[in-house]
C-alpha positions as a printed NumPy array, in Angstrom:
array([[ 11.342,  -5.881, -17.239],
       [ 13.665,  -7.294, -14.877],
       [ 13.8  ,  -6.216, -11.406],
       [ 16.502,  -5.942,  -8.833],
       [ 15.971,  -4.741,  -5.305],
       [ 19.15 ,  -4.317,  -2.907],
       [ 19.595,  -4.443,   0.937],
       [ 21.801,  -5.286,   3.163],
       [ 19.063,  -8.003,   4.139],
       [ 15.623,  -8.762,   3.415],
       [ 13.084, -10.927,   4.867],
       [ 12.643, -12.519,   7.367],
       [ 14.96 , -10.626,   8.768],
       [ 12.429,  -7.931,  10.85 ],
       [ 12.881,  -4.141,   9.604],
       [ 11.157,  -0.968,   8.265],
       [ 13.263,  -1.676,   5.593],
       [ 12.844,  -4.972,   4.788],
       [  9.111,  -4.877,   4.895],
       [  9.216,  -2.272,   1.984],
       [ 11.51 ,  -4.324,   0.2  ],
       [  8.953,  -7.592,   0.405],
       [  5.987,  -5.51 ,  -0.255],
       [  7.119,  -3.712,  -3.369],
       [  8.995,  -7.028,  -4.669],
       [  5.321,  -9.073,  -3.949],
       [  3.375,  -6.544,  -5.759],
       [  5.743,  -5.89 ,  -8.814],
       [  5.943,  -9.456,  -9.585],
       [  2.093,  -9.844,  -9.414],
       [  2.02 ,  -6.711, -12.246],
       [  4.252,  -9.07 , -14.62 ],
       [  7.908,  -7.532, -13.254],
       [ 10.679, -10.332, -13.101],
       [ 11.662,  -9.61 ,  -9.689],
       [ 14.5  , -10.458,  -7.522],
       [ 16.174,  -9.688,  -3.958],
       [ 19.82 ,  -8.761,  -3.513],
       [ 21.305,  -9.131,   0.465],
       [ 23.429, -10.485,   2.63 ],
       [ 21.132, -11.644,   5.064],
       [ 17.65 , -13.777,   4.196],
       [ 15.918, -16.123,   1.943],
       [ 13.194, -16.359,  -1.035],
       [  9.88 , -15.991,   0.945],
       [  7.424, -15.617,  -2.225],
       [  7.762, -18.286,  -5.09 ],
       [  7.605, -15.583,  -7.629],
       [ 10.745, -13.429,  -5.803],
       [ 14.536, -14.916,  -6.703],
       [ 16.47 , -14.507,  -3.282],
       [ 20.108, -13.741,  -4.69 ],
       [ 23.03 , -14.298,  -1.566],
       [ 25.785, -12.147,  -1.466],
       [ 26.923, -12.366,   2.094],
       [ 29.517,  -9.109,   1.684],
       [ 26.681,  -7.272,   1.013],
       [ 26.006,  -7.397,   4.479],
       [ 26.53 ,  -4.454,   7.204],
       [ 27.396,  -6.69 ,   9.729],
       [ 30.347,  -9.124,   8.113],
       [ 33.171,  -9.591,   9.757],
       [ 35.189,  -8.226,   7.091],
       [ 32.887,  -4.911,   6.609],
       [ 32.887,  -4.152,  10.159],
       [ 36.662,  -4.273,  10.278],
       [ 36.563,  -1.554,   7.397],
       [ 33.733,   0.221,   8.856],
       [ 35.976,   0.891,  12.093],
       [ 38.899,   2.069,   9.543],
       [ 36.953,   4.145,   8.057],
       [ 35.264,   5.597,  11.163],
       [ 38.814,   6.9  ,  11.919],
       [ 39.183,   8.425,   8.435],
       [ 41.156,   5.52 ,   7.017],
       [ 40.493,   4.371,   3.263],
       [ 42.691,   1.503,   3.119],
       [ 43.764,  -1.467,   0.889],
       [ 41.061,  -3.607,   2.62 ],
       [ 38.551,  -1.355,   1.502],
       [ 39.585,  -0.951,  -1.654],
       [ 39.861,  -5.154,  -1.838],
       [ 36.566,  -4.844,  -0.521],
       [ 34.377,  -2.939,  -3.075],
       [ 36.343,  -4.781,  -5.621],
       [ 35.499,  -7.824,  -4.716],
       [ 31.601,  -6.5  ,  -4.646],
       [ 31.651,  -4.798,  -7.789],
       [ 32.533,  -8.339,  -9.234],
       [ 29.684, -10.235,  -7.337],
       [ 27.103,  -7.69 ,  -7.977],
       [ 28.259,  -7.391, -11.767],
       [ 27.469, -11.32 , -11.874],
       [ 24.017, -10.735, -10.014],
       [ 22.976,  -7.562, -12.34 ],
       [ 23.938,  -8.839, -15.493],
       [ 20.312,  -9.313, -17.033],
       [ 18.66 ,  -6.636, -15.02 ],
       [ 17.349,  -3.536, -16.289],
       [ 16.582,  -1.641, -13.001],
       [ 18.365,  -1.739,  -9.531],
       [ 16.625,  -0.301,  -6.705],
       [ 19.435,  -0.244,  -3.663],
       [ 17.289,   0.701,  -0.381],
       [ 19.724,   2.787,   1.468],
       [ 23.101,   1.186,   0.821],
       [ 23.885,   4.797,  -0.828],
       [ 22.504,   7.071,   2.485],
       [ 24.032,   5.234,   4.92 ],
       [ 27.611,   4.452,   5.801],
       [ 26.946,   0.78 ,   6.932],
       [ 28.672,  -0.482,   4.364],
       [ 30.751,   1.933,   1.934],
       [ 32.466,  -0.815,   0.192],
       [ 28.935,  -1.453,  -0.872],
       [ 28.578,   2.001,  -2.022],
       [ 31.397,   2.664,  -4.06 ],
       [ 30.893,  -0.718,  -5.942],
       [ 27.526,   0.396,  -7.124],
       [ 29.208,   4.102,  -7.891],
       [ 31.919,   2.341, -10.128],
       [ 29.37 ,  -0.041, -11.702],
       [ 27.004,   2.296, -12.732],
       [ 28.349,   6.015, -13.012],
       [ 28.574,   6.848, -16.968],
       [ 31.723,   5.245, -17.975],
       [ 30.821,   2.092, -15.735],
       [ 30.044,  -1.546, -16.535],
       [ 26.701,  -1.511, -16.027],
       [ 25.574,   0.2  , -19.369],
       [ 22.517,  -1.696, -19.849],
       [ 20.974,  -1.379, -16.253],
       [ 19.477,   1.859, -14.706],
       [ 20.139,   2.882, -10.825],
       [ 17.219,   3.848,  -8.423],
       [ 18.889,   5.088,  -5.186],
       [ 16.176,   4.594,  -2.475],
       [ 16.482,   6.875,   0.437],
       [ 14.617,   5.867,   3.858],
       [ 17.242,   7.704,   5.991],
       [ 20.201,   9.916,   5.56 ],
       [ 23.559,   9.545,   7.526],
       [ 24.441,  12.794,   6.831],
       [ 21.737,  14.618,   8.114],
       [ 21.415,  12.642,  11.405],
       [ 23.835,  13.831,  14.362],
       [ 24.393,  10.61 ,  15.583],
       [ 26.236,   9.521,  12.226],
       [ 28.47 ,  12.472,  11.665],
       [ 30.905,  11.749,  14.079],
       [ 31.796,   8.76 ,  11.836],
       [ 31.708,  10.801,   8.59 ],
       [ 34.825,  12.569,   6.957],
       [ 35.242,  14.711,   4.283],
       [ 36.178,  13.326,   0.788],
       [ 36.22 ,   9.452,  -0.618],
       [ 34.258,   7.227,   0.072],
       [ 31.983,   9.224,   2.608],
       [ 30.605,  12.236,  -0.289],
       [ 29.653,   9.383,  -1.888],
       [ 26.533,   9.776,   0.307],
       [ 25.903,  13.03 ,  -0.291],
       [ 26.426,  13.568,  -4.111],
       [ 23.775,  13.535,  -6.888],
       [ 25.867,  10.901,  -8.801],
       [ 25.285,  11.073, -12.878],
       [ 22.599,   9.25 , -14.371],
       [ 21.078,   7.827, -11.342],
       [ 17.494,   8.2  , -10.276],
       [ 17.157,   9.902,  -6.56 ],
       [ 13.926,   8.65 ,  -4.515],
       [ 12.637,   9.423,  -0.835],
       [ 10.19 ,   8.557,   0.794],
       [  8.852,  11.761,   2.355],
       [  8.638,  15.373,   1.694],
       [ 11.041,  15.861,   4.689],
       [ 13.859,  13.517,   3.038],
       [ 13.333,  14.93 ,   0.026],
       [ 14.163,  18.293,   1.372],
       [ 17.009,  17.097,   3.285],
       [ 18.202,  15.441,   0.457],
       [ 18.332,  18.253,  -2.265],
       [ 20.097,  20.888,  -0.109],
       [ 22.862,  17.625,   1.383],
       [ 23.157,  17.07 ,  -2.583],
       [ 22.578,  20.554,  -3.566],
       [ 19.949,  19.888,  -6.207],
       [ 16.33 ,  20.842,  -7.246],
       [ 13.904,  19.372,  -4.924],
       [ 12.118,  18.7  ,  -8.172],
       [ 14.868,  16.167,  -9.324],
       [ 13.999,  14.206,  -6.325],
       [ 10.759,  11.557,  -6.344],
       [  8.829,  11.061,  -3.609],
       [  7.044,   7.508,  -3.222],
       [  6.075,   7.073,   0.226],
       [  5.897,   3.733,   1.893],
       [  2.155,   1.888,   1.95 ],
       [ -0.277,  -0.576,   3.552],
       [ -1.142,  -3.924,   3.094],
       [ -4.953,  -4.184,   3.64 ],
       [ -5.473,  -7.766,   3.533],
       [ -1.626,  -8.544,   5.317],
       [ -2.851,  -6.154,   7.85 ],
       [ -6.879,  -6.942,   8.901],
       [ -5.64 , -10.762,   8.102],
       [ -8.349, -10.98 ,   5.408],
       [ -9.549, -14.534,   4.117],
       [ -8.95 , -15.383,   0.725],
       [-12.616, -15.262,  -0.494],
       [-12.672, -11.721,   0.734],
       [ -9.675, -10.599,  -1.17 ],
       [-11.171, -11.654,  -4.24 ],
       [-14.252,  -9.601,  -3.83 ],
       [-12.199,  -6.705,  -2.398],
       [-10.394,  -6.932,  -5.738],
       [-13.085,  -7.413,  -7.838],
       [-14.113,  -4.135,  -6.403],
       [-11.992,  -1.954,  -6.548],
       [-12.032,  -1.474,  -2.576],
       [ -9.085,   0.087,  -2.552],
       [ -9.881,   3.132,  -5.412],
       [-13.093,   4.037,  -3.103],
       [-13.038,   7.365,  -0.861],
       [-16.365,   5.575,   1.022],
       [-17.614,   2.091,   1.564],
       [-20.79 ,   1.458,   3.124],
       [-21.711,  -1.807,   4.448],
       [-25.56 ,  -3.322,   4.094],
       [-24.833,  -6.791,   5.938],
       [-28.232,  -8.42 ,   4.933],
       [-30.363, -10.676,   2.918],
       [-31.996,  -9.831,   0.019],
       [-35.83 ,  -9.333,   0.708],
       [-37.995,  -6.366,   0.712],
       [-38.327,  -5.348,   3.895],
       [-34.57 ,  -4.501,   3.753],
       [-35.232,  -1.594,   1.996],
       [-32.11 ,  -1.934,  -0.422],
       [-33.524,   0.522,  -3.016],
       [-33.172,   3.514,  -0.678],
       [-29.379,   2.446,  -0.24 ],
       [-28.648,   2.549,  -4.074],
       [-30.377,   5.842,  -4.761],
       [-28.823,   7.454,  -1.373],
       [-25.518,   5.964,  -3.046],
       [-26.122,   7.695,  -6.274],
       [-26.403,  10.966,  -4.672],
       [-23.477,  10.296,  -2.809],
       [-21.745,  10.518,  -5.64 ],
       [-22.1  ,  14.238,  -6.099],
       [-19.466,  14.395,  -2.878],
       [-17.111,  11.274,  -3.061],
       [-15.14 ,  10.525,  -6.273],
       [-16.014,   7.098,  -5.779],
       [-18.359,   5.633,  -3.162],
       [-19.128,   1.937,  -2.889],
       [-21.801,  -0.163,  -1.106],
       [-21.624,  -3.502,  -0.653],
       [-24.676,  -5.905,   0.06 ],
       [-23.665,  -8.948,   1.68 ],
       [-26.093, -11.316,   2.158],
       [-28.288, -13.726,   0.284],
       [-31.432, -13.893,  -1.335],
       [-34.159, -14.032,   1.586],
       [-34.885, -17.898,   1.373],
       [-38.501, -18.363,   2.495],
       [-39.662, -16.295,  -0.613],
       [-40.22 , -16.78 ,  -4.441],
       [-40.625, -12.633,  -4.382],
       [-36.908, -12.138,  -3.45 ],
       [-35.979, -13.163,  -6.848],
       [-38.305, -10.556,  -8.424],
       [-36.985,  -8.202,  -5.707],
       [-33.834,  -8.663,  -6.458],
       [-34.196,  -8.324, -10.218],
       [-35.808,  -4.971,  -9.629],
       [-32.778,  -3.577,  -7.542],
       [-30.675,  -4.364, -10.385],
       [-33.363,  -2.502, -12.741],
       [-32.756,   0.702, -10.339],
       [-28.515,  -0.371, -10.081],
       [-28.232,  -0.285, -13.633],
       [-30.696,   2.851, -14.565],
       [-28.623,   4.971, -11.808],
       [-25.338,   3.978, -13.457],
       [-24.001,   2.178, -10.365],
       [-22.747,  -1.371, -11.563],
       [-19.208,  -0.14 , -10.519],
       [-19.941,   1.334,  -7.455],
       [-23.336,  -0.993,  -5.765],
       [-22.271,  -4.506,  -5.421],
       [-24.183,  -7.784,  -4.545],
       [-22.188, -10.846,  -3.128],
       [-24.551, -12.544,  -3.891],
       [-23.845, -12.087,  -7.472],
       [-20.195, -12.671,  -7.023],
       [-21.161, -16.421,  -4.893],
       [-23.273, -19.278,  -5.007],
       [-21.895, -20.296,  -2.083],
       [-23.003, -19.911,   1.543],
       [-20.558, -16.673,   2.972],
       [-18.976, -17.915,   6.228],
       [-18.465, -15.314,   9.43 ],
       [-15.204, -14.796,   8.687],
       [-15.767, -12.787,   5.268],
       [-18.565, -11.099,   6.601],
       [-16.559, -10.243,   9.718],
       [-13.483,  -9.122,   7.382],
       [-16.285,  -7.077,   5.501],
       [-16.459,  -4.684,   8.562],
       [-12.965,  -3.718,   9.174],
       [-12.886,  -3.108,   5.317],
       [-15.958,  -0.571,   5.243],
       [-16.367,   2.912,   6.642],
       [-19.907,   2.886,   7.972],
       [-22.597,   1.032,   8.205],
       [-25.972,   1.643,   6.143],
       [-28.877,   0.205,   7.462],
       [-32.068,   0.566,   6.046],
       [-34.701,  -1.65 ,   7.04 ],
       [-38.464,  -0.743,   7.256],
       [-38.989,  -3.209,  10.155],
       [-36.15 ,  -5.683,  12.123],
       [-37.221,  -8.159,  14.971],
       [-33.861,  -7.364,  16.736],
       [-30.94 ,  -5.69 ,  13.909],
       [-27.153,  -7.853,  15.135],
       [-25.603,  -5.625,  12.07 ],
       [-25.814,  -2.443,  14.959],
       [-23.896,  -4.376,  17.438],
       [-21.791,  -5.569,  14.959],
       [-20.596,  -2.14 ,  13.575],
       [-20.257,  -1.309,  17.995],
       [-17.727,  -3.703,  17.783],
       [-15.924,  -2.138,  14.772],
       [-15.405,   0.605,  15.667],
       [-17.908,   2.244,  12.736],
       [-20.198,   5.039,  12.683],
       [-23.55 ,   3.579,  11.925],
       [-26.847,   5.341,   9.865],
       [-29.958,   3.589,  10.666],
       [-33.598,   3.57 ,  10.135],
       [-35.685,   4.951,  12.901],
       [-37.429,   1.904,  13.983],
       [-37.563,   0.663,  17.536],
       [-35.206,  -2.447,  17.642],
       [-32.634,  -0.293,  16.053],
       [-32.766,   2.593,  18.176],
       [-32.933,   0.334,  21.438],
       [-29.385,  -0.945,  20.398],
       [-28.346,   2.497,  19.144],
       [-29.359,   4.794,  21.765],
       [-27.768,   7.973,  20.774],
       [-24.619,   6.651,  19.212],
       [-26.234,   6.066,  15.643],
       [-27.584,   8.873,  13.098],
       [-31.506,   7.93 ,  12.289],
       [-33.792,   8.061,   9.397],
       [-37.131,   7.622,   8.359],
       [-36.693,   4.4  ,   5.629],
       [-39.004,   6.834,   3.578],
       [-36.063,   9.405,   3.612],
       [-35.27 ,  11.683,   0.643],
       [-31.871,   9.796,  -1.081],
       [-30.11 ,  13.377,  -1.838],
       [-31.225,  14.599,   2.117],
       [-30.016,  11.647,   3.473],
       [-26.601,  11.417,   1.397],
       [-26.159,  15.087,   2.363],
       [-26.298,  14.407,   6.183],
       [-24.051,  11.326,   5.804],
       [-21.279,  13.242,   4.055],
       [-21.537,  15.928,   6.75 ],
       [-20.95 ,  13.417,   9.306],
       [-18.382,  11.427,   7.605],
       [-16.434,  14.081,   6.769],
       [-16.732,  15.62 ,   9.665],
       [-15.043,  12.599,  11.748],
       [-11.189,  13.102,  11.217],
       [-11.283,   8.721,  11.981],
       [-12.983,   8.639,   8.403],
       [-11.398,  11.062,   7.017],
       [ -7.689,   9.439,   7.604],
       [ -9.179,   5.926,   6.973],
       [-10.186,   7.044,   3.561],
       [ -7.148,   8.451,   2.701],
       [ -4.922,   6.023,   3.451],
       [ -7.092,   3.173,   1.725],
       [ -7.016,   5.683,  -1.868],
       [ -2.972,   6.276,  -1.432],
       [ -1.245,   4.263,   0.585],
       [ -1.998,   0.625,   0.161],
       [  0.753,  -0.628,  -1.277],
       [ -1.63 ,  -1.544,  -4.558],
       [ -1.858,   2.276,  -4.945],
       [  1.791,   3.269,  -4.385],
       [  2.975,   0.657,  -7.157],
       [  0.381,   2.008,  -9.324],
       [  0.823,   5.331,  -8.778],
       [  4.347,   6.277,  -8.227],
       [  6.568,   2.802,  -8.629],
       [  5.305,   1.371, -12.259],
       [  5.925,   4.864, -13.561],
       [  9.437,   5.617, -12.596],
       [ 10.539,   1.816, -13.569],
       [  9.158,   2.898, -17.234],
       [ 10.424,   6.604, -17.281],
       [ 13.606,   4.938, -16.005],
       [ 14.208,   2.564, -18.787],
       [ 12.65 ,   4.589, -21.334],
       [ 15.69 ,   7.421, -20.437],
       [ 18.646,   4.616, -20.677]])
């Protein structure tokens, strides 16, 4: 499927905006999408994103600006008119293989009507465009905002950006817009999508590359809890009661991960059959998609960095050890910010103090995953954080809402 995405610039030019535009072109041309960028202002800033230049695209031109302050005074001129000519012929040229064009606000604001009209002309029913479906994308609404009305008029082009135009897809990116939008339009709220705007993860905590390939061999993003056991591989860790507490877990969460990620103790031959044994218990409780080893996933020695990235990815720390000399993992979680569930040893709970939940390492699993989902859900900082990570990354929002309307959208052409 081929993709166009239009705005009157793109990155790196800095905007809400743009960053929506870059994010949803990045991730639809890593699901297979031929992808490409329509502005004025910008350039290509992924390899696998065309960067198409059409400078009167822009909302600050010379030439649109001199409409824009005709048309602020009610004046549809000749210039205009020249004007969305002369883009219906540019963006005719630019569309002519694409199936979809998604135009970020160029139909909800009046920055550049010229722009507007064009894309009415080339793709209302009896247009040009017969092969291509329109996605108007609204982020804001110039008729709904005081400060814009003074500029709008009554009539051509300026109900342009308030009609339900034929055949053309309406999308907002909030339940607010979308109410605003179907009374301004006078239309069904339900004719109106909703895809809101999403997060990065690994753009945002800066994650190295090692740790977005476990993070996607994961899943980390489809799990509503991710506990963190940042240790080696021995027995005195205690890792079985962290895989049966995780299988109770699961009567709560839809999907709760843990991730273990150190080593095999290396001073040992035993780890190996210790090791071998936690996978007996990982596979009997069902939990090879949620309980995770790194050191299954690397041969390789795990620098600071993953491990560090590794704690601004989980929601908690699980710490199980029957006996610790000193326990860094607790001042590590301090540091990020995470609520931390410990055993009730002495090294812990001097670097604790009151500001960890405790547990015997001989706890019941289903007691123990009972208090932590009290607590958890209990602390409104978990309960956004897990929220967010299950639908609003951006890898969520294509899959869930932007994939689908591209193939309802060409399936109804």
């Amino acid at each position: 499927m081929h993709i166009a995405l239009l705005h009157y610039s793109a990155p790196p030019v800095v905007g809400g905006v743009e960053s929506v535009i870059a994010h949803q072109a990045r991730y639809l041309a890593a699901a297979g999408y031929d992808v490409r960028i329509i502005a004025a202002r910008g350039e290509q800033t992924d390899r696998r994103v065309r960067f198409v230049h059409i400078p009167l695209a822009d909302s600050r031109d010379a030439r649109v600006l001199r409409v824009k302050e005709q048309l602020d005074r009610g004046e549809v001129t000749e210039e205009f008119e020249a004007l969305r000519d002369e883009l219906k012929q540019e963006l005719a040229r630019a569309l002519a293989d694409a199936d979809v064009l998604i135009a970020h606000n160029v139909c909800s604001l009046n920055k550049n009507l010229a722009l507007t009209a064009a894309l009415y002309d080339l793709f209302t029913p009896h247009a040009a465009l017969r092969s291509a479906r329109l996605i108007l994308w609204h982020h804001d609404l110039a008729w709904t905002t005081p400060r814009y009305l003074p500029e709008l008029h009554d009539g051509y082009p300026w109900d342009l950006l308030r009609t339900a135009w034929p055949g053309v897809k309406q999308v907002v990116v909030s339940e607010l817009r979308r109410e605003e939008l179907a009374g301004l339009m006078g239309i069904s709220p339900e004719e109106i999508s909703v895809v809101p705007n999403g997060l990065d993860l690994a753009r945002f905590y800066k994650l190295e590359e090692q740790t977005r390939s476990f993070a996607q061999h994961m899943r980390l993003t489809q799990a509503d809890l991710i506990l963190l056991l940042p240790m080696r591989v021995t027995p005195r860790k205690n890792i079985e009661l962290a895989l049966h507490t995780l299988a109770e877990l699961r009567r709560t969460f839809r999907r709760p991960v843990l991730v273990v990620t150190g080593p095999l103790g290396p001073h040992n031959v035993k780890n190996v059959e210790y090791f071998e044994a936690l996978k007996a218990i990982r596979a009997a409780l069902e939990l090879e998609d949620a309980a995770y080893f790194l050191a299954e996933l690397s041969d390789h020695f795990l620098p600071d960095e993953v491990i560090a990235d590794f704690y601004r990815l989980a929601d908690a720390l699980f710490f199980p050890s029957r006996e610790e000399g000193f326990g860094l993992p607790m001042l590590e979680a301090a540091m990020s910010h995470m609520p931390i569930f410990c055993s009730d040893i002495a090294p812990l709970r001097a670097l604790g103090n009151d500001d960890a939940y405790y547990f015997s390492p001989d706890a019941d699993p289903r007691a123990l995953a009972a208090a932590i989902t009290e607590r958890l859900l209990d602390d409104a900082t978990f309960r956004n954080a897990s929220r967010v990570r299950s639908r609003f990354t951006w890898e969520q929002v294509c899959t869930r809402h932007i994939v689908p309307l591209l193939q309802a959208t060409v399936q109804a052409r």
